[in-house]
C-alpha positions as CSV (number, residue, x, y, z in Angstrom):
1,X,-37.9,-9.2,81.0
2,X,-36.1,-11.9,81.9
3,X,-31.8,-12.7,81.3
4,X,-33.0,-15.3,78.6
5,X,-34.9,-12.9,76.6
6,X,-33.0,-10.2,76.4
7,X,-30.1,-12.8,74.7
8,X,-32.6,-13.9,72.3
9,X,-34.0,-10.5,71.6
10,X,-30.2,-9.4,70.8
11,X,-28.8,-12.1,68.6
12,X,-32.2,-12.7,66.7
13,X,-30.9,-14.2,63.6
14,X,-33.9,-13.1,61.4
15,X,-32.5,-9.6,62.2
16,X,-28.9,-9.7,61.6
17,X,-27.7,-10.6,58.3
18,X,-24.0,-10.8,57.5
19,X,-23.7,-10.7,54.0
20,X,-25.8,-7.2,54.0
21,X,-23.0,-4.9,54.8
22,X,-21.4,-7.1,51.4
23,X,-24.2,-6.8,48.9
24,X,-25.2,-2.7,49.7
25,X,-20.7,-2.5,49.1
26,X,-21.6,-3.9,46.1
27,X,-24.4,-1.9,44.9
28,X,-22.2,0.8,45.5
29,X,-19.6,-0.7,43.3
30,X,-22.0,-0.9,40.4
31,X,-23.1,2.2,40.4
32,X,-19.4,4.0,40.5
33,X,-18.2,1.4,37.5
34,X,-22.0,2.6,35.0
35,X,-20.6,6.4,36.2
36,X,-17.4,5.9,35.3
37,X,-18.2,4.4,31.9
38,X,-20.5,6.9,31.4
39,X,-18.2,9.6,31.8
40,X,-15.4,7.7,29.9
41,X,-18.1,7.5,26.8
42,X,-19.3,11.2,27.4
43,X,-15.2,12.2,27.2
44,X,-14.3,10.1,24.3
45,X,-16.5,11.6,22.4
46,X,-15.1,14.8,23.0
47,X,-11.9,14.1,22.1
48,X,-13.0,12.4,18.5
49,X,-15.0,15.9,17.8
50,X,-11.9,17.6,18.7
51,X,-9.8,16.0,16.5
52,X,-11.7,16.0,13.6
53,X,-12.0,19.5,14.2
54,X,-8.7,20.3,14.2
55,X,-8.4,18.7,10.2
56,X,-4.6,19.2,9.8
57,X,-2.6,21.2,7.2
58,X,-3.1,20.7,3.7
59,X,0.4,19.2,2.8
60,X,1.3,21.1,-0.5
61,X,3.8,18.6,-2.7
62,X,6.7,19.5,-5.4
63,X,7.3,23.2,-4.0
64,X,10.9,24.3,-5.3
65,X,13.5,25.6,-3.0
66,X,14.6,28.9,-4.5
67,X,18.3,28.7,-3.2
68,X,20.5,25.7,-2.0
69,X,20.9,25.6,1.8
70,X,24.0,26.4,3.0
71,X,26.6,24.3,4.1
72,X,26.2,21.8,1.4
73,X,28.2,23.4,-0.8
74,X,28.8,22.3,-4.4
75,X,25.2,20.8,-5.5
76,X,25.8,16.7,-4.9
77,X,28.9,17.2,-2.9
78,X,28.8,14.5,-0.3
79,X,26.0,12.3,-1.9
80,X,26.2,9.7,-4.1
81,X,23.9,8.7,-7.4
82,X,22.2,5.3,-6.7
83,X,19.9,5.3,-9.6
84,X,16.7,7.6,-11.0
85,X,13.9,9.1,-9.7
86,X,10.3,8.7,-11.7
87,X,7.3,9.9,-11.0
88,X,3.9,7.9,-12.3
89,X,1.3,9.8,-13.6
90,X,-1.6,8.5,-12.7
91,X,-0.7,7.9,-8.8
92,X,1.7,10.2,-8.4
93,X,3.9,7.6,-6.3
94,X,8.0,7.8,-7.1
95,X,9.8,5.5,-8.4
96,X,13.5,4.4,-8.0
97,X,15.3,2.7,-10.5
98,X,18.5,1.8,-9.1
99,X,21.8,2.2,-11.5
């Protein structure tokens, strides 16, 4: 083979394509992101399950407190009337009527 040849054989342009290298990167790039989703969806489900699971405590309203707590001494020592508590029947929400 001759000098000429062998140049023409080696920088063939039909051969060498620059913006390969770029589009297999991002094929690559695709296919990490869907994976990540995937296992972003696949864990957020998880967590939901688990916290429906874990339901709470049942909150039990209007318990009495047997004895005063210390250190406040005389009952309303140190607090001040600003008007009356009522409660309505049918929702159960308090109301404040102030004085």
């Amino acid at each position: 083979m001759t000098r000429r040849s062998l140049l023409n054989s080696r920088f063939d342009e039909s051969e060498d394509e620059p913006l390969g290298a770029l589009t297999n990167l991002l094929d690559i790039m695709l296919v990490f992101a869907c994976g990540l989703i995937a296992a972003l969806a696949m864990r957020s489900d998880i967590l939901l399950d688990m916290q429906h699971q874990d339901g709470g405590q049942e909150v039990i309203q209007g318990t009495e407190i047997p004895d005063m707590p210390k250190g406040l001494g005389e009952a309303g020592s140190g607090y001040q009337s600003v008007g009356t508590v009522y409660r309505d029947p049918a929702s159960g929400k308090l109301i404040l009527v102030g004085e």
